[in-house]
C-alpha positions as CSV (number, residue, x, y, z in Angstrom):
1,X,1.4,-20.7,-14.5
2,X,4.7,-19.0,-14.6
3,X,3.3,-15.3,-15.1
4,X,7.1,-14.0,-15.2
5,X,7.2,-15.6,-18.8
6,X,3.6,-14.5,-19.9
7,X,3.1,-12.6,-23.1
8,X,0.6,-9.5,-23.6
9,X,-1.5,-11.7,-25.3
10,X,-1.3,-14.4,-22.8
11,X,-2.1,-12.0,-20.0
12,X,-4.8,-10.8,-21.7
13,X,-6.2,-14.2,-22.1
14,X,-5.8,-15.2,-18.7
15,X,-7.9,-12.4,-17.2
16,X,-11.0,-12.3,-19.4
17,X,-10.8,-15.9,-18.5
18,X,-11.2,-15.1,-14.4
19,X,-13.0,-12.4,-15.7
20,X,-15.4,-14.6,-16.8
21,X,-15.8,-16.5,-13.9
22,X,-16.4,-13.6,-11.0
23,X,-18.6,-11.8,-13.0
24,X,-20.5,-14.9,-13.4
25,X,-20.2,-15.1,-9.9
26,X,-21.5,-11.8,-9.0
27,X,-24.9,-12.6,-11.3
28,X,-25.4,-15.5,-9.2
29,X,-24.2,-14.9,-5.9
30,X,-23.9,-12.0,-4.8
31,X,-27.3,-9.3,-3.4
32,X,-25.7,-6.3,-3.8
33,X,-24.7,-7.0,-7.2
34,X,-27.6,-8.4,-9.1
35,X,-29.1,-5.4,-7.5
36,X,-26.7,-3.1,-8.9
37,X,-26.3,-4.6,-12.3
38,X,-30.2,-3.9,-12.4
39,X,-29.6,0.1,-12.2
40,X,-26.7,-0.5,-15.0
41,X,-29.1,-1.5,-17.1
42,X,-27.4,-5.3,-17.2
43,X,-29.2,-8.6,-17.1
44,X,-27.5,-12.1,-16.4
45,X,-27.5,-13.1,-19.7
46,X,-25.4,-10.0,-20.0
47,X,-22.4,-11.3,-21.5
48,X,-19.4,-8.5,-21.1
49,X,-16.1,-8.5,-21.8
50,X,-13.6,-7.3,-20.1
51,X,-12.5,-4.5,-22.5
52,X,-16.1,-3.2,-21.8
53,X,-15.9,-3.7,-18.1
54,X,-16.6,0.3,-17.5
55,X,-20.2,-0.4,-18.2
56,X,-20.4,-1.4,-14.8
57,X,-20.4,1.6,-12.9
58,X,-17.5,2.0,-10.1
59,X,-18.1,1.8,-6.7
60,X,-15.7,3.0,-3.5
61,X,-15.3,2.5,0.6
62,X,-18.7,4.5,1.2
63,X,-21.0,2.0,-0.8
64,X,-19.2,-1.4,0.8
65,X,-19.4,-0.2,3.8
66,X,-23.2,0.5,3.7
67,X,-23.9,-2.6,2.4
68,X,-21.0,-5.4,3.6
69,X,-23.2,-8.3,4.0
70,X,-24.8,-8.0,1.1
71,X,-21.5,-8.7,-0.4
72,X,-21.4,-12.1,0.6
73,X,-21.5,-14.9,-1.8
74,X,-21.5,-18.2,0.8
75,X,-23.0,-19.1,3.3
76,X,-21.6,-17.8,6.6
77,X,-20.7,-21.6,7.4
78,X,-17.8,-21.4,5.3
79,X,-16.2,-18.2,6.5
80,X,-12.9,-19.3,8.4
81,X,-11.1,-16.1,8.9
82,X,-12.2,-12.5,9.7
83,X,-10.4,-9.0,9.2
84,X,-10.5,-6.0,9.4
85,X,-9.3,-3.0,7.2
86,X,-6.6,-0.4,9.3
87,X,-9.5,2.3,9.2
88,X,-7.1,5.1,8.6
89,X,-10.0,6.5,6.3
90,X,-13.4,5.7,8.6
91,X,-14.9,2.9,10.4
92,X,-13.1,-0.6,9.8
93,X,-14.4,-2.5,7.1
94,X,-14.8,-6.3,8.4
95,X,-13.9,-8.8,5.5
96,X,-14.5,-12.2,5.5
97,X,-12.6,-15.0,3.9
98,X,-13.3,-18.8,3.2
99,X,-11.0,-21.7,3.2
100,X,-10.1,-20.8,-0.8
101,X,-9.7,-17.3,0.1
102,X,-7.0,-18.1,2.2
103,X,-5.3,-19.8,-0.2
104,X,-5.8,-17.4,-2.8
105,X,-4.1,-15.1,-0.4
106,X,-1.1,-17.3,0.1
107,X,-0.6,-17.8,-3.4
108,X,-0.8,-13.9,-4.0
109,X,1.8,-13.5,-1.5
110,X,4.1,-16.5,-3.1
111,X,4.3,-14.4,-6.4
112,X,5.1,-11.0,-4.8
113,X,7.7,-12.6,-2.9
114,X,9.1,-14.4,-5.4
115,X,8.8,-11.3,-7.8
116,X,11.5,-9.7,-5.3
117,X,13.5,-12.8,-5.6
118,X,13.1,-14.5,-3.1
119,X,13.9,-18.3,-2.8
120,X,13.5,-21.1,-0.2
121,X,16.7,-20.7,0.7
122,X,15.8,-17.5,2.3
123,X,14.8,-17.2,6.5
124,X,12.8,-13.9,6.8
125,X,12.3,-11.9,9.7
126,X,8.7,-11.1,9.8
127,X,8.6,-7.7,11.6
128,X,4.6,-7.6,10.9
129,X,1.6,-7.8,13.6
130,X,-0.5,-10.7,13.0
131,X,-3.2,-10.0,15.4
132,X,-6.1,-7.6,16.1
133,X,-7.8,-8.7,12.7
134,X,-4.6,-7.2,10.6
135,X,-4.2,-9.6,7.0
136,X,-1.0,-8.8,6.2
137,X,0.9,-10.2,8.8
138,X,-0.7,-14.1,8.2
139,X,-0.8,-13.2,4.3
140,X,2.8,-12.5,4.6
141,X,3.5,-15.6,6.5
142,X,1.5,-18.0,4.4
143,X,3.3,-17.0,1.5
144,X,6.4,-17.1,2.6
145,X,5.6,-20.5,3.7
146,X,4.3,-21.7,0.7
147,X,7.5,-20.9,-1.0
148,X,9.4,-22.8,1.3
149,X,10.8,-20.0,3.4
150,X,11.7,-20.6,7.0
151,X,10.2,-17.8,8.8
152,X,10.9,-16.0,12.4
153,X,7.1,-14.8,13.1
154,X,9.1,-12.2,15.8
155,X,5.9,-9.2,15.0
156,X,5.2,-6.6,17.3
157,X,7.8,-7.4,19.5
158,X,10.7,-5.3,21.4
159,X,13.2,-3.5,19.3
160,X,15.7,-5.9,21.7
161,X,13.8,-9.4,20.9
162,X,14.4,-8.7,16.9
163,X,18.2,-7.6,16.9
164,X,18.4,-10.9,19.1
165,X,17.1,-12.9,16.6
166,X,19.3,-11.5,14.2
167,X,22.0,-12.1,16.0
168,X,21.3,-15.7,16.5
169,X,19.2,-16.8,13.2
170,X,20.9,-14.4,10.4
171,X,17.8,-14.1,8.7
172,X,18.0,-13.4,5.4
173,X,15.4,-10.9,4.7
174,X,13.1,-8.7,6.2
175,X,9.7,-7.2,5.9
176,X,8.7,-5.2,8.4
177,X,7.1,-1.0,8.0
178,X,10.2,1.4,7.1
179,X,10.0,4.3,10.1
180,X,10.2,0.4,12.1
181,X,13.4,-0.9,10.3
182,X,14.9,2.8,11.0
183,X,14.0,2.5,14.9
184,X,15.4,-0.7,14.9
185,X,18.9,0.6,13.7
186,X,18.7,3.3,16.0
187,X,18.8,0.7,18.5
188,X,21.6,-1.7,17.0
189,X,23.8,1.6,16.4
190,X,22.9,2.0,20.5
191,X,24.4,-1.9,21.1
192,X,27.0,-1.0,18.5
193,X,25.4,-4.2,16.4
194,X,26.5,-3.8,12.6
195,X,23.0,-4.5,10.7
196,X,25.3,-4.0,7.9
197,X,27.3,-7.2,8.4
198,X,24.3,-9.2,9.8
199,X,23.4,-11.0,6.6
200,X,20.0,-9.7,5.2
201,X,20.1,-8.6,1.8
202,X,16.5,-8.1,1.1
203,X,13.7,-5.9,2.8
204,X,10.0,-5.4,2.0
205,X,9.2,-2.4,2.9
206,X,5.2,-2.2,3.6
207,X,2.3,1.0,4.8
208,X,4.6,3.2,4.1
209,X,6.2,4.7,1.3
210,X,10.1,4.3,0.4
211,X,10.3,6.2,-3.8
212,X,9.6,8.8,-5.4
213,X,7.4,9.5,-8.4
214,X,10.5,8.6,-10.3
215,X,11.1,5.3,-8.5
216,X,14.2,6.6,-7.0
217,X,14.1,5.9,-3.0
218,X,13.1,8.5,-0.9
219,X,14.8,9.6,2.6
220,X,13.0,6.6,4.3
221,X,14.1,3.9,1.3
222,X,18.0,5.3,1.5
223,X,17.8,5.2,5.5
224,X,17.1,1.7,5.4
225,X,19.3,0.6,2.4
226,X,22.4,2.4,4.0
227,X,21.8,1.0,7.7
228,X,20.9,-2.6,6.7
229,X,22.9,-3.2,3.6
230,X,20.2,-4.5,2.0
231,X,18.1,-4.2,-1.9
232,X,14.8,-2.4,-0.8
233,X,11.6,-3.5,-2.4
234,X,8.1,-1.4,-1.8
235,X,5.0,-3.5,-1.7
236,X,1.3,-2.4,-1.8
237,X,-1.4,-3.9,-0.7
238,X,-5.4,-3.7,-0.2
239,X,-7.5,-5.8,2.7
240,X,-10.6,-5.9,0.8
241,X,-8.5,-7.4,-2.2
242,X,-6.8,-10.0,-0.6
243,X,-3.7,-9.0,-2.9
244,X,-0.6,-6.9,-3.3
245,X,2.1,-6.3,-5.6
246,X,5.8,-6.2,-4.8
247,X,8.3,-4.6,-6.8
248,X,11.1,-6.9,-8.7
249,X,14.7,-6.1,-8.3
250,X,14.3,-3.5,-11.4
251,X,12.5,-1.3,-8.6
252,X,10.4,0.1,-11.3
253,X,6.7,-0.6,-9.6
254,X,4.4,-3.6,-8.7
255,X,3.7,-6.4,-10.4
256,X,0.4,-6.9,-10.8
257,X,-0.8,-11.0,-10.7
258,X,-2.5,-11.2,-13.7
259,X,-4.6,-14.0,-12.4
260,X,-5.7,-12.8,-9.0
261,X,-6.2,-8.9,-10.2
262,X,-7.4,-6.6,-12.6
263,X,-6.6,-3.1,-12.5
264,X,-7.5,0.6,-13.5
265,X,-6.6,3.8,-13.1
266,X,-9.7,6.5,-13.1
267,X,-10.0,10.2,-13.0
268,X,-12.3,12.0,-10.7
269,X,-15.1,11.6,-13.1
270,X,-14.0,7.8,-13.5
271,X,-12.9,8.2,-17.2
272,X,-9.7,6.2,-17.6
273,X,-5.6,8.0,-17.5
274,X,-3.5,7.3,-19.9
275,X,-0.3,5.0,-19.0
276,X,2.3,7.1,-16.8
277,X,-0.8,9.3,-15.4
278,X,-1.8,9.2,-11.5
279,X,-5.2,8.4,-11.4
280,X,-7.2,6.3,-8.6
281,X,-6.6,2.9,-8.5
282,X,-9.6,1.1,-9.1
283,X,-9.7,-3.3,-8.6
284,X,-11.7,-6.0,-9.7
285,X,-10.7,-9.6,-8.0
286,X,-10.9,-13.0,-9.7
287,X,-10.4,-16.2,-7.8
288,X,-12.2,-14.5,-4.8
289,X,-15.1,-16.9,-2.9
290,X,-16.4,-14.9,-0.5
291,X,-16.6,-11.2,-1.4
292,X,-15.7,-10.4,-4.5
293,X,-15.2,-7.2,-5.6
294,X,-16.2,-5.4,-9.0
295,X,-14.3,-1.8,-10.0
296,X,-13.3,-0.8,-6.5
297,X,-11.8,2.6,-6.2
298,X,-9.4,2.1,-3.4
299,X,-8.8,5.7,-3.0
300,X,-5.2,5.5,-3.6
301,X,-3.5,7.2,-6.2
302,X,-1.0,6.0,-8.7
303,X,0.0,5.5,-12.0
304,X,-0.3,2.5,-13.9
305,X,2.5,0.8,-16.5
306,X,1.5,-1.6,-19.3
307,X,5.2,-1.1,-21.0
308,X,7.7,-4.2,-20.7
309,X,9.9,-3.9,-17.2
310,X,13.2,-4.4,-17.5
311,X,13.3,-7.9,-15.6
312,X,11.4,-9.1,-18.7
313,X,7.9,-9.0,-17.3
314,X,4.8,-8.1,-19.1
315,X,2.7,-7.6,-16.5
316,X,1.1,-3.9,-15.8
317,X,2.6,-2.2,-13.0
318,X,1.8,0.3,-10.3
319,X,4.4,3.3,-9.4
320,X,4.5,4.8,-6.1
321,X,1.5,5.7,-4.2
322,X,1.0,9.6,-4.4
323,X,-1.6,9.7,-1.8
324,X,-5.1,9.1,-0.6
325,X,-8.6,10.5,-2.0
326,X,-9.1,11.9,1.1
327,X,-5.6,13.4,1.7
328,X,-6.4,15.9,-0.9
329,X,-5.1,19.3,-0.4
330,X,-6.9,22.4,-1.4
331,X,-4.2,25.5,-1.0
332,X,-4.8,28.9,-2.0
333,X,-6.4,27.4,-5.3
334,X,-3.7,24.8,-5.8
335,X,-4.3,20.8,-5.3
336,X,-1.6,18.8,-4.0
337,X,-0.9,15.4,-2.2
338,X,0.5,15.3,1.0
339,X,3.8,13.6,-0.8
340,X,4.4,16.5,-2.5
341,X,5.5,18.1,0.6
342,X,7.2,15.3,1.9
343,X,9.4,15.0,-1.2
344,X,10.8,18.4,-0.2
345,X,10.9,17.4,3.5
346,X,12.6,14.5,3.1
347,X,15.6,16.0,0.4
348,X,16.6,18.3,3.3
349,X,19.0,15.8,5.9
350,X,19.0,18.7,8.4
351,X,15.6,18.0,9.7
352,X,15.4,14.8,11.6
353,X,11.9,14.3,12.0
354,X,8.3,15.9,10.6
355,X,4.6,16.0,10.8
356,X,2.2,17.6,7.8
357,X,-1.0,19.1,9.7
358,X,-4.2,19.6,7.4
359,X,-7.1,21.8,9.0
360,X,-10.1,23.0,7.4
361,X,-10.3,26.9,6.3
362,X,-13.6,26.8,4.2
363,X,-15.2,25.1,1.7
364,X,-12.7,25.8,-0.7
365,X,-8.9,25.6,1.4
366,X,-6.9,24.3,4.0
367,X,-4.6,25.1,5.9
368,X,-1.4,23.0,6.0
369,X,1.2,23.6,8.8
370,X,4.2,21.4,8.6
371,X,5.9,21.2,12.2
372,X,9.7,19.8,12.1
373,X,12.5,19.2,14.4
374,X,16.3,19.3,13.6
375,X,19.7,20.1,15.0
376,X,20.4,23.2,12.9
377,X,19.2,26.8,13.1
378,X,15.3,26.5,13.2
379,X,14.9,30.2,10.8
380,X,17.7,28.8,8.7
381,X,15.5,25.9,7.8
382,X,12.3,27.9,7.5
383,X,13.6,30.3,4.9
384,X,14.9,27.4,3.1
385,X,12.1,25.6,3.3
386,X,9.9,28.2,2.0
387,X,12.2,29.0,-1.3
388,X,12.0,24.4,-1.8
389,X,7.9,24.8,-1.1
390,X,7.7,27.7,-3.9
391,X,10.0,26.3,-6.6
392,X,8.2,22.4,-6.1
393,X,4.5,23.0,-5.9
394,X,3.8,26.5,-6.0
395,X,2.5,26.9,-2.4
396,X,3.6,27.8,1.1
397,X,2.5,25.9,4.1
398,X,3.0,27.3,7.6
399,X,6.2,25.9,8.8
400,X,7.1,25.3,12.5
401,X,9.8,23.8,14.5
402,X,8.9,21.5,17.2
403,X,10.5,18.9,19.4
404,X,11.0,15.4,18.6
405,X,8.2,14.1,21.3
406,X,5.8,16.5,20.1
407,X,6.4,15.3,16.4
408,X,6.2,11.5,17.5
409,X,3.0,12.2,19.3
410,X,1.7,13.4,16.0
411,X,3.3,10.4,14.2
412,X,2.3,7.6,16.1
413,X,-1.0,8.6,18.5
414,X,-2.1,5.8,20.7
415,X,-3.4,2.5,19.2
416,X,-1.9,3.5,15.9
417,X,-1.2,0.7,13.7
418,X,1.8,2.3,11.6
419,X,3.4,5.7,12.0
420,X,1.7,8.3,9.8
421,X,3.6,11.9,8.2
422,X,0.2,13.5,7.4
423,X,-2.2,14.4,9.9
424,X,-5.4,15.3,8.5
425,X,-8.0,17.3,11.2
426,X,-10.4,18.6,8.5
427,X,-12.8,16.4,9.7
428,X,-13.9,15.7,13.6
429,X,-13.8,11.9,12.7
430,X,-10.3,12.1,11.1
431,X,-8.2,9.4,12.6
């Protein structure tokens, strides 16, 4: 199936037909939901199309992990490979994948690669971990493989090992987390090493965000187009959904894989937002063995895009990530994202490095402090900080300069898995 070339119509077609098939699958298979089609009101002969899919009721992170095993839909026998979710929001979720899962996941990762453009030709520096139970790193490599790429499986190495592979293979891409690909030019700038010059052209920027609500690259997404030379594409991806979706070279959202995914965007009372509205992402799987999954709110916010892209492709598409449900900020009767702030952060080059603190007043507010460290005249930067925080979102946080170590404490604590902006100690169990 060559979804690039795949009409409305066509893509509509495709997905009721693996529409058909999971919730067939969930009838039969699946404990937890024959149990909760029961409370819906839904029998097996229930036949429901996927227009009228919100008579299922939506379900989130709380209710799977309650009730994980009763998600299963094989016998353990044919489980081959176990993961776990980053737990940035709670206890780990641990998912488990058969022998077609895996190859569900590989082909997922074949079209959001080749959605970027890449070819066989290419030799990509996987910068990516792919142990302690992370998927991304072997979904990356599987699909990278399946479309014929040579890879260089380098990880969570030394800053030193990957600029030596560079060196000496010239990959041709990368894909590694953003703050990562900024350390590592740090450290090529240190060795006077040209990443410019070294031949990659293409980096797949993943966990952290690299545009803005208006697809333009952030701070981050500039950093790492200017010190590698290279197109940047932002990627988004889900554990329990064995999926992402990469951007194309338009750079105007991910493409969604019409035959792996189906996707919606919900309000907090789970009523759909129109096209071009954030809402929270909510997915339902086809093609998936083992668990399946049926409306999952991920959490995440976005908007969705059903208009054409300009590469040609019909396929819906997801902008930037505008934060988590849980990241919700509550200030002086105002709610924000965390990336609200960080927009502003980020458009002032005078302040190397930052941290966004959450605590919990009451009930009804936080308080936000938003510790940063530059070069220039700490009250300077306040004052204009405050005058950026008023004119963008209505709302002051506290604002204090720090040093660098105390701000990369914040960022990356110990055993972190990726480097985080937004610390959130509203809660005792907040990670």
């Amino acid at each position: 199936m060559n979804e690039a070339a795949l009409s409305s119509s066509e893509i509509e077609a495709v997905q009721q037909a693996a529409w058909a098939g999971t919730l067939r699958q969930a009838f039969d298979r699946s404990p937890f939901y024959r149990g909760h089609f029961s409370r819906a009101g839904l029998s097996p002969r229930d036949e429901i199309p996927l227009n009228e899919i919100t008579r299922i009721p939506a379900i989130d992170k709380t209710v799977v992990s309650e009730f994980t095993e009763q998600f299963l839909c094989v016998p353990r026998e044919k489980i081959v490979d176990i993961v776990t979710t980053s737990g940035s929001t709670g206890q780990p979720l641990v998912w488990q994948l058969t022998e077609n899962d895996i190859e569900r996941l590989a082909r997922n990762e074949e079209l959001s690669f080749g959605c970027a453009g890449f070819i066989a030709a290419d030799t990509v520096l996987l910068a990516v971990a792919m142990d302690r139970c992370f998927i991304a790193g072997m979904a990356y490599y599987l699909g990278l493989r399946k479309l014929g790429c040579a890879v260089i499986r380098v990880g969570a190495a030394t800053p030193a090992m990957h600029l030596d592979m560079i060196r000496r293979v010239r990959p041709t891409a990368v894909v590694s987390v953003p703050s990562f690909l900024a350390h590592l030019a740090d450290k090529a700038a240190e060795t006077k090493f040209d990443l410019a010059a070294s031949g990659i052209r293409k980096a797949v920027c993943i966990g952290e965000p690299v545009r803005q609500n208006d697809f333009s690259l952030n701070r981050a997404g500039r950093a790492v187009e200017k010190c590698w030379n290279a197109k940047v594409f932002s990627t988004y991806g889900v554990t329990e959904l064995a999926a992402s979706l990469c951007e194309c070279e338009s750079g105007l959202g991910g493409h969604l894989h019409p035959e792996l995914l189906f996707l919606e965007a919900l309000d907090e009372v789970g009523n759909p937002v129109p096209d071009g509205e954030v809402g929270e992402l909510t997915a339902t799987t086809f093609g998936v063995e083992a668990m399946p999954l049926i409306r999952y709110r991920t959490g995440d916010f976005a908007a969705i895009y059903r208009a054409p892209c300009c590469c040609g492709r019909h396929t819906l598409r997801i902008g930037p990530i505008v934060g988590r449900k849980h990241q919700k900020l509550k200030i002086k009767g105002t709610t924000i994202f965390p990336s609200a702030l960080k927009t502003v952060l980020d458009a002032m080059p005078e302040i190397s490095c930052y941290a966004i603190i959450a605590r919990r007043e009451d009930d009804l507010s936080d308080v936000v402090e938003v510790k940063f460290s530059s070069a220039a005249d700490p009250a300077k930067i306040i004052t204009t900080l405050k005058e950026q925080f008023q004119g963008a979102v209505k709302v002051i946080p506290q604002i204090t300069a720090a040093s660098p170590a105390e701000i990369e404490k914040l960022q990356l604590p110990d055993g972190a898995r990726k480097r985080r902006y937004f610390v959130d100690l509203r809660d005792k169990n907040a990670r």
